[in-house]
N, C-alpha and C positions, 0 to 999 in steps of 0.2 A: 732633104727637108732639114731644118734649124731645129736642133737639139730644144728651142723655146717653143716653138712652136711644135713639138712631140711632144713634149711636158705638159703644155696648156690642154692639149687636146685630150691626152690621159688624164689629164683630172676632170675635164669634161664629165668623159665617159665614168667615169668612176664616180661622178656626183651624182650622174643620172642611176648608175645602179643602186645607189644607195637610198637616193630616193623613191626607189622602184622597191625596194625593199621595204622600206620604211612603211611605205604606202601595203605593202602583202600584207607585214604583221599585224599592220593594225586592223585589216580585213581579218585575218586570222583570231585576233582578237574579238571583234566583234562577231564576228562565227562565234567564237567559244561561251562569249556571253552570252548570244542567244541559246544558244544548246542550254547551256545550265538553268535561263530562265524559265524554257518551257520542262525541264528536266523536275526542278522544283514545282514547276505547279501540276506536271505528274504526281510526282512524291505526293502531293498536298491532296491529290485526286484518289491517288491508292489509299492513301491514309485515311480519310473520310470513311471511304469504301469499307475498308476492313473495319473501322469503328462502328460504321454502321451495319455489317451482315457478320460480324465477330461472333454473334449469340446464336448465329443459325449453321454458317460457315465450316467442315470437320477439320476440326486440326490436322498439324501434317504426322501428329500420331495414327489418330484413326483413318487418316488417307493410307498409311503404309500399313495397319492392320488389314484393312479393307481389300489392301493388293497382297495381301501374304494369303490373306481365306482365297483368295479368286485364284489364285496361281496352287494352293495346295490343294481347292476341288478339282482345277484342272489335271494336276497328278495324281489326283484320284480316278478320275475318270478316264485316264489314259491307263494306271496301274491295271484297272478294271477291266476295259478292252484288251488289255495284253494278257490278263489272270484270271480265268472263270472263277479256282476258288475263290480269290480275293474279292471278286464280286460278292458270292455267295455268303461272304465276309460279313460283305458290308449291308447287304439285304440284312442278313438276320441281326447287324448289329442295329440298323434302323428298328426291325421289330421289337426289337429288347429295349430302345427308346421309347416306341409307343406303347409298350406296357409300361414301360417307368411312369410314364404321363397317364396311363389309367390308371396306374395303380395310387398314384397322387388326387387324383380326383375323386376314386375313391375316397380316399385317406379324408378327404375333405368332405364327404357327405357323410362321413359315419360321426365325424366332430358336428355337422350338424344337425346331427338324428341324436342326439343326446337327449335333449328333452322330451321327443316324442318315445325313447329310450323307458325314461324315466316315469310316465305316465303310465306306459304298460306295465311296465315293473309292479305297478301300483295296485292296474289292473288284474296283473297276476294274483297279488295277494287274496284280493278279493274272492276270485277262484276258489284257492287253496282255502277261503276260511268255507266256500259252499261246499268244498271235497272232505273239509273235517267233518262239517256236520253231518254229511253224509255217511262219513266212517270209511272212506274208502280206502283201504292201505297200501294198494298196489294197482296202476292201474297197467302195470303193462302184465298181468295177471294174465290167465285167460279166463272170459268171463264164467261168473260161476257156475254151473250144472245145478239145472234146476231139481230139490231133490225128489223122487220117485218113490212112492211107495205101493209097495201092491199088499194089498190089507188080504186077509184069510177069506174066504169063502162064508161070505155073510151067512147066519144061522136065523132063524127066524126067528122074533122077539114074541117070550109067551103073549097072552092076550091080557092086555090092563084090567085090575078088578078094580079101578079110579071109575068111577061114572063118566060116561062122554058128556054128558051135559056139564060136569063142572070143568073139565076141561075145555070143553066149548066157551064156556064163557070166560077162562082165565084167557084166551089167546082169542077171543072172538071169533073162531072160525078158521082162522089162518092154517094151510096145508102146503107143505112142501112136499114136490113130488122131482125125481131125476126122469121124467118124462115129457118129451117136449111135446106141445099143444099144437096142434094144427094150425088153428089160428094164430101164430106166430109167424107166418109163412108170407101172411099178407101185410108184409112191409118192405120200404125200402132198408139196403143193408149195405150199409160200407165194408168192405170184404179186402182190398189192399190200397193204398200210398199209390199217388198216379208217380211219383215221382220213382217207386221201383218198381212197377209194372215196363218194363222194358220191351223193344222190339227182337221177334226173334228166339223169344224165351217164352217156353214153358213153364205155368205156374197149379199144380194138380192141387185143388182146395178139397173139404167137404164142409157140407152143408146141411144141418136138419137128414143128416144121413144117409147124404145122396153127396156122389162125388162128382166133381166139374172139372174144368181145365180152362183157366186164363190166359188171354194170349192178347195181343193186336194184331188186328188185322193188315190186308194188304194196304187200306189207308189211313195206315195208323192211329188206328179207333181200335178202345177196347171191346174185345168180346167174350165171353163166358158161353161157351157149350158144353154137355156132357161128355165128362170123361172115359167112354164108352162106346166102339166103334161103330156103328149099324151090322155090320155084316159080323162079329162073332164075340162081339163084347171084349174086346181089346181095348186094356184103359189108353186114350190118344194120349195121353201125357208122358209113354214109352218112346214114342215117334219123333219126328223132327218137322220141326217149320221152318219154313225159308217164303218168302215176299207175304206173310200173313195166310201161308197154306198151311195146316197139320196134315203130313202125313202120318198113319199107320204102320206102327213097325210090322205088324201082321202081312199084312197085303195089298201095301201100299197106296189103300184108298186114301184119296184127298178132302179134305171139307175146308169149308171158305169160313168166316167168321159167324155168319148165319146160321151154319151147323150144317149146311148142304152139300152131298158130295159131290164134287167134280169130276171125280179121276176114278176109275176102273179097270187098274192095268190086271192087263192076261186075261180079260170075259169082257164080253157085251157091258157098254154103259146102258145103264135103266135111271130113267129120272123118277125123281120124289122121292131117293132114298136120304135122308135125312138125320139127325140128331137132334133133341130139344137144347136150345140157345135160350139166355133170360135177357129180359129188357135191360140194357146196361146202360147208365150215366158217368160222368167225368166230373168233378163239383166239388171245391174246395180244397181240392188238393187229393181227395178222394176216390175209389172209383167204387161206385153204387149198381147193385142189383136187384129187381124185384123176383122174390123166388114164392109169388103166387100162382098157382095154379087154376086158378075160373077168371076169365074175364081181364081187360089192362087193369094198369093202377090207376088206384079210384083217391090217393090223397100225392101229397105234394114231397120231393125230396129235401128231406131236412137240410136245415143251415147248421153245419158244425165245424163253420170255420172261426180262428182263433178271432177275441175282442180286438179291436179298432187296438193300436200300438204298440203290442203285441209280434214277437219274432220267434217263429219254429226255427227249435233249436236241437229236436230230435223224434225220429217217428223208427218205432220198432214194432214188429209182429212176433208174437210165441206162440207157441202151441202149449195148451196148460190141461192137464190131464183132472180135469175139474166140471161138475155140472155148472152151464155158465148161469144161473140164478143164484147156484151158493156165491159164485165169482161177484155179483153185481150188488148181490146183501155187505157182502164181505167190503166193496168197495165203497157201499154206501154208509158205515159205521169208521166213525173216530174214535169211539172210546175206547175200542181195544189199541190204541198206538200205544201209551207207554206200559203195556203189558206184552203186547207181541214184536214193535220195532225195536228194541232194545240195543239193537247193534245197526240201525240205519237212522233214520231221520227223526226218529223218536228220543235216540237215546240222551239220557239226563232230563226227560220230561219228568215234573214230578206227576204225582196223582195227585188231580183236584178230588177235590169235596163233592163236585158234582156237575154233573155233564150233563149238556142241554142243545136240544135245538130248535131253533126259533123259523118256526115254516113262514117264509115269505107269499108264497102260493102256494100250490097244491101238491108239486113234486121238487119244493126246492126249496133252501132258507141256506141261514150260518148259523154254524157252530158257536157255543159258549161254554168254554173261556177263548176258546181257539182261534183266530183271525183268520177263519176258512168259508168260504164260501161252497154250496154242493148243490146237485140238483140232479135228479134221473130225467132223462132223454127215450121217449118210449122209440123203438120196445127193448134196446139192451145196452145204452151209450148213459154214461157217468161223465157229469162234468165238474169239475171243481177248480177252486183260485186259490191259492195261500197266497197270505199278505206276509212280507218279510220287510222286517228295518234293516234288518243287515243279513248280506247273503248267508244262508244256511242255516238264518237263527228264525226261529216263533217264538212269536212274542207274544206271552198271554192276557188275557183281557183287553186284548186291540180287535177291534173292527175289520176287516180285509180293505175297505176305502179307506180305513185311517194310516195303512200303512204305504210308503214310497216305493217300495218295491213288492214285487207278484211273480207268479209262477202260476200259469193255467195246465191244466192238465184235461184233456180227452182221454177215456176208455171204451174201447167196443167190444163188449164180448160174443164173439158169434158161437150162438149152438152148433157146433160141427158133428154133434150126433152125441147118444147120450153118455153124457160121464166127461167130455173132452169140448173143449172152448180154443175157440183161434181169437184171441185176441191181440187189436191193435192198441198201440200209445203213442201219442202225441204230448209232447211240451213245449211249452211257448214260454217266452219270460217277455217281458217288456224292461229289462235291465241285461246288462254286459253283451250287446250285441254283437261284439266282434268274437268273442268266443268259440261261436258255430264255426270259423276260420280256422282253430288252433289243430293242428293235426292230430287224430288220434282221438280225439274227443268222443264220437258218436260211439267208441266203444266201449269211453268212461259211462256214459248215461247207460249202455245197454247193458254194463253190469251192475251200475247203482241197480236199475231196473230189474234186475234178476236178482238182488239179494234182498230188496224188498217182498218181492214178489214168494222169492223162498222161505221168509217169516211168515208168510200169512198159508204157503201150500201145506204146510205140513198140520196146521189146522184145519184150512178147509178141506183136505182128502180126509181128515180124520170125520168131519162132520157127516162127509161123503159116504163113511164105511158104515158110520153109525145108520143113516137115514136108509141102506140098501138092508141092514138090520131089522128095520124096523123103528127107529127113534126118530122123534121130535125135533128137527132144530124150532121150532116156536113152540116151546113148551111152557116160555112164562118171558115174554116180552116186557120193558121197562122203556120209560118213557122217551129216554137216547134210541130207542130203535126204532123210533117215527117214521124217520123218513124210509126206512129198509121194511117197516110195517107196510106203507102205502105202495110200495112197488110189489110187495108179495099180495096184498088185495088186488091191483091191478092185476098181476099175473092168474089169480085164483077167479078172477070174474071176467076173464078171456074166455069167448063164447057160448058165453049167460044171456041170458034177456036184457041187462043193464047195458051190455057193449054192443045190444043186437042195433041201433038202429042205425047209427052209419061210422064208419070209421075217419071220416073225415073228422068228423065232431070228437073224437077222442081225442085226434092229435090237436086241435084247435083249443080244445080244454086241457091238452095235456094228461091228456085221462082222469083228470083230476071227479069231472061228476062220477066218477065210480068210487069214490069216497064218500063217507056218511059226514056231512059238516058241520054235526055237534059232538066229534070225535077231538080233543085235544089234550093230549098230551099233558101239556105243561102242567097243569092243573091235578095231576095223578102223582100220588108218593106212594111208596110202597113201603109202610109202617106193621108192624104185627097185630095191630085192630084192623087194617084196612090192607087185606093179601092182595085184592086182585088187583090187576092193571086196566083202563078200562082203554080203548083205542078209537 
């Protein structure tokens, strides 16, 4: 082949690859531009994206946090599986987490108990100005011992050379005796608090001289039988009850609430062997006995529950070595306060000029200067109200409705045979209700209660020794002893002709018709022209 014709043909070929080439690149090219242009309107896609989910989206901080906690709980829980202590580690490290978060939450309701903090604080005070007046200086004391006196061997009082007629007409009649009347029998009698009358328990009372035994029964009702066994006069109040049975520590006879006995271990059971049981009520918080002897009861159980807004705030029972008619004179007289309470409720009372009482009815009025209200309850309950402005203060010359704040007070003095009274107490306030809540309290009231109580015993035992002497307490009444005059007529014309016709009608009158109703008081001074008192 010609040296031109290998030349021509080499360049042929070499124009064709070059064309061949030319023609790759520029495909190459046009590849690369498309790549970059959908490249950029990726870019353009991501970028929106991220602007728009940027505010919800977690950074690649908290992305790598997120994978440090997952990977360090997993080596915990693998440490854990390999390490029981470690476990136990971490249990109690957990617990000691959820108190930290209690004890935060605490931390958090005590900052917002501040106010209601502050309100009681307040409340407190108030307390504390009723516990000054009261003079109580100790109250985690123990309460005081009531004091005791045992007087000499009364002697018998010569014979008065005084005419009885003139003493009859200085006191009209009036006779105190430490003997209790029959007819006194024939009433209802609040005798214990339903609220300590418990199941289960033995409560050995007397009554009028005669001894009982309290108890509930198997259906938990109360019941009241003689404390005295059928078969050998064993008091049941030694024994034990279980489902409302008393047994007998003697000989283990049983009786039911009825007073019936069941049980006769070791002899023949015989029926109708029995005990006397009294009619029993539950009322007011109360629990009521009729301790009549002829016939059921013929009048209705008194209402002696606290006034309408009113909150029991302490109920106590004592045993007071006292005739309970001195107790009920005694209770129904104010003007001996700032002579005899001088260190309780009295004290810095001055002495008026003159002390008065303004009978509303027949056994009841207020006090003047005193914002007290009083009244006798036949046949042996005292009731009365003090108006108070400010706890623990009387305020004189006020009204008991003119005043915001009150204190009611129940007394029941039961004759438990003669010389000795079981007396209950009740106090109600219609002010600092939440009080009755504060721990410890009902044994603040029951020694207020017993230091009062111990100003007035060591009078009225004295009155007590004088009267088994032979002495007078109505030796020359004054017109303040009104109302304690009307309840010793009541008691002195206790089955007379005047109370003979029915006793429903005394209670409905309040005993009051056994009163003469041109007897008053107010109207009587007792001047050196003009001795006597007339009643």
């Amino acid at each position: 082949m010609q040296p031109a014709a290998v030349l021509s043909r080499s360049s042929s070929i070499l124009a064709l690859n070059h064309g061949q080439r030319k023609s790759l690149q520029s495909h190459v090219a046009s590849r690369a531009t498309c790549r970059r242009s959908k490249s950029c309107r990726l870019a353009v896609v991501i970028s929106a994206t991220l602007q728009v989910d940027s505010s919800t989206s977690p950074s690649w901080k908290e992305t790598l946090n997120n994978d440090l906690k997952y990977i360090s709980s997993a080596h915990d829980k693998v440490v854990q599986a390999l390490n029981p202590e470690e476990r136990e580690m971490h249990e109690l490290q957990q617990k000691m987490e959820a108190l930290q978060a209690e004890l935060a939450r605490a931390h958090g309701q005590i900052h917002r108990s501040e106010e209601v903090v502050d309100k009681t604080l307040s409340e407190l005070k108030q307390l504390e100005q009723v516990v000054a007046g009261l003079h109580v200086a100790d109250v985690a004391a123990a309460p005081m011992a009531l004091p005791t006196v045992s007087p000499p061997q009364p002697q018998p009082r010569a014979p008065s050379t005084e005419p009885s007629s003139s003493k009859s007409k200085r006191n009209n009649g009036l006779k105190s005796s430490l003997k209790i009347e029959p007819e006194l029998k024939n009433f209802w009698y609040p005798i214990q608090f339903t609220a300590k009358l418990v199941p289960d328990v033995l409560e050995p009372i007397e009554l009028f001289d005669e001894t009982w035994v309290l108890f509930r029964d198997e259906a938990g009702k109360a019941a009241c039988i003689r404390d005295e066994c059928a078969h050998r006069a064993c008091p049941l109040s030694l024994g034990t009850i279980k489902d409302g049975k008393v047994t007998c520590a003697y000989h283990g006879w049983e009786f039911n609430g009825a007073g019936a006995c069941e049980k006769m271990p070791s002899t023949r059971f015989c029926k109708g062997v029995e005990v006397r049981s009294l009619p029993i009520v539950e009322r007011d918080g109360l629990v009521f006995v009729w301790t009549g002897e002829e016939g059921e009861p013929d009048i209705e159980v008194p209402d002696l529950s606290p006034p309408k807004g009113y909150v029991i705030h302490s109920e106590i029972v004592l045993d007071v070595p006292v005739e309970h008619g001195l107790l009920v004179e005694n209770l129904l007289d104010l003007a001996h306060a700032p002579f005899t309470h001088t260190a309780t409720f009295a004290r810095g009372w001055p002495i008026p000029e003159m002390v008065k009482f303004h009978l509303l009815e027949k056994l009841g009025g207020n006090w003047d200067p005193y914002p007290i209200d009083m009244s006798f309850l036949p046949p042996v309950m005292t009731v009365s109200t003090i108006g108070l402005n400010q706890p623990g203060k009387i305020e004189r010359g006020m009204r008991c409705e003119e005043c915001s704040k009150h204190l009611h007070q129940l007394h029941v003095n039961l004759p438990a045979k003669e010389g000795r009274t079981r007396l209950l107490y009740r106090m109600s306030l219609d002010f600092l209700g939440w009080v009755r809540y504060v721990p410890g309290i009902q044994l603040l009231w029951k020694q207020v209660a017993n230091q009062v109580l111990g100003e007035d015993l060591r009078l009225v035992l004295g009155q007590q020794d004088r009267m088994q002497r032979g002495g007078d307490t109505w030796g020359f009444p004054v017109p303040y002893d009104k109302l304690a005059v009307r309840y010793r007529r009541w008691r002195n014309n206790l089955g007379s002709a005047a109370a003979a016709p029915t006793r429903a009608a005394e209670i409905t009158m309040n005993a009051g018709e056994l009163f003469m109703e041109d007897e008053e008081c107010d109207t009587c001074s007792i001047t050196e022209s003009q001795p006597e008192a007339h009643f």
